[in-house]
C-alpha positions in Angstrom: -79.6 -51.7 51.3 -78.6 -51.5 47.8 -76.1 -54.1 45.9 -72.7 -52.9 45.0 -72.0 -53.5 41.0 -68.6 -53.2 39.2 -68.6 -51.4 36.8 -65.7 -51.5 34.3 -64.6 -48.3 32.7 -61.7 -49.9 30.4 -63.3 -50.6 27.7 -61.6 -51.9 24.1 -62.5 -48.5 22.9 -60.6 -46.5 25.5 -57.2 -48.6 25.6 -54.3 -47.5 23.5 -53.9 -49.1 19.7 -50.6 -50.3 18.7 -50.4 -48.7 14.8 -49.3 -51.2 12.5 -46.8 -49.9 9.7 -48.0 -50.5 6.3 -45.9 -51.9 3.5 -45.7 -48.6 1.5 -44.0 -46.7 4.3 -41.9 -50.2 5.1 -40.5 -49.7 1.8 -40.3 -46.2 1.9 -38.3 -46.2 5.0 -35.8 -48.5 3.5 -35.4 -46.8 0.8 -34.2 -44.0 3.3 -32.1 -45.8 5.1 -30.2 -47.0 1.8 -29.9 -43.3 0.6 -28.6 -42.4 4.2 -26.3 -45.4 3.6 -25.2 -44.0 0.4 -24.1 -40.9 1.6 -22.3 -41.7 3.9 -20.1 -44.2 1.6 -19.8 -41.4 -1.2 -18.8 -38.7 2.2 -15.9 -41.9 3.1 -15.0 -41.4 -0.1 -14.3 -37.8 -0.7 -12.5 -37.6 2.8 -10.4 -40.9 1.5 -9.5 -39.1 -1.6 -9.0 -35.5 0.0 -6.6 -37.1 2.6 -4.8 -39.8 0.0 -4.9 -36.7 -2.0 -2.8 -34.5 1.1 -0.4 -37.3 1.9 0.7 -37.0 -1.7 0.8 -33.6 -1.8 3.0 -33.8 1.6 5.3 -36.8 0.2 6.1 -34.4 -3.0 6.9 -31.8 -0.8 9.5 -33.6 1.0 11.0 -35.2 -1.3 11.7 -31.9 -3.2 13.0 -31.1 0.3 15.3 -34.3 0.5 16.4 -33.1 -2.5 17.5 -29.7 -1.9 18.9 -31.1 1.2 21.3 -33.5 -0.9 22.2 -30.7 -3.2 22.8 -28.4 0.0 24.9 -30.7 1.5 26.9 -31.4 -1.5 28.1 -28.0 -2.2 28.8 -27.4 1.6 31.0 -30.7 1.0 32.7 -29.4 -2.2 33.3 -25.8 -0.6 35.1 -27.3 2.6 37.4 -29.4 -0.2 38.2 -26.1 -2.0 38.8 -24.5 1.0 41.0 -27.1 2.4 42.7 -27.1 -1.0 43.2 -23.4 -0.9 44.6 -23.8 2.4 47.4 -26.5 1.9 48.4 -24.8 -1.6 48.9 -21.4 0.8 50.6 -23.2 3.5 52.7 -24.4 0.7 53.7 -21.2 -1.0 54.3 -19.9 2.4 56.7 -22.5 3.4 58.3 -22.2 0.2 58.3 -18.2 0.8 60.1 -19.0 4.2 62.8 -21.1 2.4 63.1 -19.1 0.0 63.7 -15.9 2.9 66.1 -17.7 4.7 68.2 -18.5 1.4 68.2 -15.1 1.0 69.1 -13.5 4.2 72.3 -15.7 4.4 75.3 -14.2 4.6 79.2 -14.8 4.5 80.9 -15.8 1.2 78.0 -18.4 0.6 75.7 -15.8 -0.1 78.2 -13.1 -1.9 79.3 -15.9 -4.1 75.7 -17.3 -4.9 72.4 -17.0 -6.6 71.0 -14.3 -4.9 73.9 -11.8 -4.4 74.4 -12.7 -8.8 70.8 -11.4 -8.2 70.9 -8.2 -6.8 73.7 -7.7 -9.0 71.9 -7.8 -12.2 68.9 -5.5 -10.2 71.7 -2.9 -9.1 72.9 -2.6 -13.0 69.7 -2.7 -14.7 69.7 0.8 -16.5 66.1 3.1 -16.7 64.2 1.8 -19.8 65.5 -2.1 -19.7 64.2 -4.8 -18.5 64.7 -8.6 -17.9 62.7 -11.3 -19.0 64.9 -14.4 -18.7 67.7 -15.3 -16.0 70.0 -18.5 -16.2 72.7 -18.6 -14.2 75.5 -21.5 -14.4 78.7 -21.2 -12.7 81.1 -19.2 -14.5 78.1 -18.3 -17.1 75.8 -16.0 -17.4 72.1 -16.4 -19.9 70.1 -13.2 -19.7 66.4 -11.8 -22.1 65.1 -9.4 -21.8 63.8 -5.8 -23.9 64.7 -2.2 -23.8 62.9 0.7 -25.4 66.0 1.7 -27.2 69.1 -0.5 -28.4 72.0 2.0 -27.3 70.2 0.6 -23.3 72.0 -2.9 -24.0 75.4 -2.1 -24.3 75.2 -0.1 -21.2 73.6 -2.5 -19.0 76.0 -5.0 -20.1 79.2 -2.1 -19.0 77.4 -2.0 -15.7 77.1 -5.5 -15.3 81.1 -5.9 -16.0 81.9 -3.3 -13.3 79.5 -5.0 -10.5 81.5 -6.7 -8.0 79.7 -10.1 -8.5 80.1 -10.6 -12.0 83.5 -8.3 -12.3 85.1 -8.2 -15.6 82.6 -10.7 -17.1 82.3 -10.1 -21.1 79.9 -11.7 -23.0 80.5 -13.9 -26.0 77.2 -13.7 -27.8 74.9 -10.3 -28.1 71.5 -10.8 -30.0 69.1 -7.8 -30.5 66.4 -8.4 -32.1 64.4 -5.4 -34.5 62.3 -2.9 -33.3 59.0 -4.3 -32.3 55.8 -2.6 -31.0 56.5 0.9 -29.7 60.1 0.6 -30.9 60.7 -2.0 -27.8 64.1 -4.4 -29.0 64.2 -7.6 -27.6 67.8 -8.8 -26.6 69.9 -12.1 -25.5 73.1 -12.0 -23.8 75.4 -15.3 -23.4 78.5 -15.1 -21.5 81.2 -17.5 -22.9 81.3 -21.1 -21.3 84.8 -22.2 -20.0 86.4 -24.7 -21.4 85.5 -28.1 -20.1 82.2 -26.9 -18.5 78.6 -27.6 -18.9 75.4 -25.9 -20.1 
């Protein structure tokens, strides 16, 4: 009966080695990892700067916005004043347009005896080729301008304003006409006498 022997089959030759890095590729890794690490801070950079760079870009852009905004705003502001101002000044005239209707339509002695039937007096006598200029009227005077395209038109308007019913028998005390001027237009003034003890 034979022996049994061990025999052991791991020898130093057969196990695994553990490879030791040498100093050359030590260093050469480093020097890998610090280019790695240098690229990545110049990449942080670039983006830092492109994005600093878009956030300026952006501010810019609104504050040009702002801007238009203000201006925008502004001249809606000034419009609604001018319109408002436009308004009042119309509601104005046409209050005053009003009065001046209701003065008009009067009747009775009030109106026969007063500025606007003295008025439509002077209209109704106004002769073709005359015209007015200038109306003052006073009580108990008449002040009129105006300018005809021929002379021998004054003393006719002033026959048809002494036989109107308003201003009946009136004669005037002082008749100015004035040259020919352009087109042979003359310019005239006409002054009833003031009574005695009166004004203007």
């Amino acid at each position: 009966m034979s022996a049994l022997q061990q025999i052991n089959l791991l020898t130093d030759d057969l196990l695994p080695r553990r490879e030791v890095f040498t100093d050359r590729q030590l260093l050469a890794g480093c020097a890998l990892f610090a280019v790695l690490l240098c690229l990545l801070s110049l990449w942080d950079g670039w983006s830092l700067a492109k994005v600093r760079q878009q956030a300026d870009t952006a501010a810019r852009q609104l504050a040009r916005l702002d801007a238009q905004l203000a201006e925008l705003r502004k001249s809606q502001e000034g419009g609604e004043q001018a319109m408002r101002a436009e308004l009042e000044r119309l509601r104005e005239q046409r209050a005053a347009q009003a009065m001046l209707a209701q003065v008009l339509s009067e009747d009775g002695d009030k109106t026969r005896n007063g500025v606007a039937a003295a008025m439509v007096s002077l209209a109704e006598s106004v002769v073709s080729g005359l015209w007015l200029q200038e109306i003052r009227i006073y009580p108990q005077r008449l002040h009129l301008k105006g300018s005809a395209l021929d002379a021998v038109l004054v003393p006719r308007y002033l026959q048809n304003i002494a036989d109107g019913d308003r201003f009946d028998g009136l004669r005037f005390s002082s008749v100015e006409v004035s040259g020919s001027g352009s087109g042979g237009i003359v310019e005239f003034e006409l002054k009833s006498p003031q009574p005695p003890g009166g004004g203007r």
